[in-house]
Steps between C-alpha positions, in 0.01 A plus 500: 500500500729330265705745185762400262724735271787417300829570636864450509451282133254277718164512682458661810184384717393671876249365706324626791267269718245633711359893543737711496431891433689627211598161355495647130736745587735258742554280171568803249746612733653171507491489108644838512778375682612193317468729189762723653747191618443413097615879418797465700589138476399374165809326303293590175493878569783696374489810735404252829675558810654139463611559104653865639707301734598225290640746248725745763260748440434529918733357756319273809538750744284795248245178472156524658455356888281193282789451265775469782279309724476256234894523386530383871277205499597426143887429664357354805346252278809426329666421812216245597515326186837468465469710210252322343252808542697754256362813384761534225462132420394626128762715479278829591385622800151299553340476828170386427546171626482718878309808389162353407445271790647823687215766396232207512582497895537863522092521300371293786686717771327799314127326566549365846575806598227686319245229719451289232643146682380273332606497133727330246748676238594296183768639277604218270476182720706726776168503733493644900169413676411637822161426711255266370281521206228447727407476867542078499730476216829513401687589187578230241787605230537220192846420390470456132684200387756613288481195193102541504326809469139348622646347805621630852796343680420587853203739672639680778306637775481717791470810594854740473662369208800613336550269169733564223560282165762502272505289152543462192123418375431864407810668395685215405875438619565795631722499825881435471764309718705762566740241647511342135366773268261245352115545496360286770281212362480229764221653686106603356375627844609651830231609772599597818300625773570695811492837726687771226366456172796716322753212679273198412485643135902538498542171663259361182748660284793348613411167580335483129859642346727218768285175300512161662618389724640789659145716491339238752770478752525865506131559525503259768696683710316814481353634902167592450419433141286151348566427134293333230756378156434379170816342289491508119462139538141557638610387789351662899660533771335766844636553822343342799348811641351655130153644609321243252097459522 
């Protein structure tokens, strides 16, 4: 059973392989969900949780468990990155570069648990797959190449994938150096695949906002995570152990 709805200003897309009793109502309650971390999270939505936050309104500690969980990533992040992953990098409080990845994860949790292991959750490229689509198969997730819309860059399979993009082919340049203040322009593509898919989707961020040729040292470096980059240049470069078909 495969459903899509439209949410968090993208498209949302559950699937669930195999028989599995009450599979409509395992993927509304995911969509359900993801509509709530919109509610509370959106950057767009004047009374969110996030925008209440950003303007004094609440202090941390009067926050939901959700919202300080992530203000506690969000700075773990920072620390990682060298400060390359900033939530305030804008100049507002914006922690979507950790929160979508984040409640993609947390959507999967919510259906492994409910018996449905084998499945995949798509929320805007930010995809978690669990099981196999089918008894003797695995999952394959296209990369779409980031200068051409008809063409993929890489097809990744397996069977528990994490994968998180970040770019600039759909929303333009829209992630700042917070170590410069300048929009960051060197980079079209970041992938990066590996066991949390709120980290790999914070580590996307950062690397895309640190350019060349900092981004591919640092991703480099990363224990546990493979990487798949594309420079505005149209160059590619993918780390030895990216789970490539």
């Amino acid at each position: 059973m495969r459903r899509n709805i439209e949410v968090m200003g993208t498209v949302a897309t559950v699937e669930i392989a195999g028989p599995v009793a009450d599979a409509d109502r395992l993927i509304e309650a995911v969509f359900d969900w993801l509509r709530e971390v919109d509610a509370r999270f959106s950057t767009y939505r004047p009374d969110s949780e996030v925008n209440r936050l950003d303007r004094g309104e609440i202090l941390p500690e009067e926050c939901s468990a959700d919202l300080r969980h992530v203000l506690e990533r969000c700075t773990e992040l920072w620390q990682e990155s060298g400060g390359y992953f900033d939530t305030y990098a804008t100049g507002r409080f914006d922690p979507s570069g950790y929160v979508k990845g984040w409640s993609v994860q947390r959507a999967s949790e919510l259906l492994s648990a409910s018996a449905a292991g084998n499945h995949l959750v798509d929320v805007g490229g930010d995809i978690q797959t669990r099981g196999r689509p089918a008894p003797d198969a695995r999952w394959e997730i296209g990369i779409r190449h980031p200068l051409e819309r008809s063409k993929v860059c890489w097809v990744l399979a397996g069977t528990d994938l994490a994968v998180a993009t970040s770019g600039t082919y759909e929303r333009g340049y829209h992630v700042v150096n917070p170590l410069t203040g300048t929009l960051a322009k060197q980079l079209c593509s970041v992938t990066v695949v590996g066991r949390d898919l709120g980290t790999a989707d914070g580590y996307a961020t950062a690397a895309l906002a640190m350019g060349l040729p900092e981004a591919l040292t640092w991703l480099a470096g990363l224990d546990g995570y493979e990487s798949g980059v594309v420079t505005a240049d149209g160059e590619a470069y993918a780390s030895d152990r990216l789970p490539v078909r």
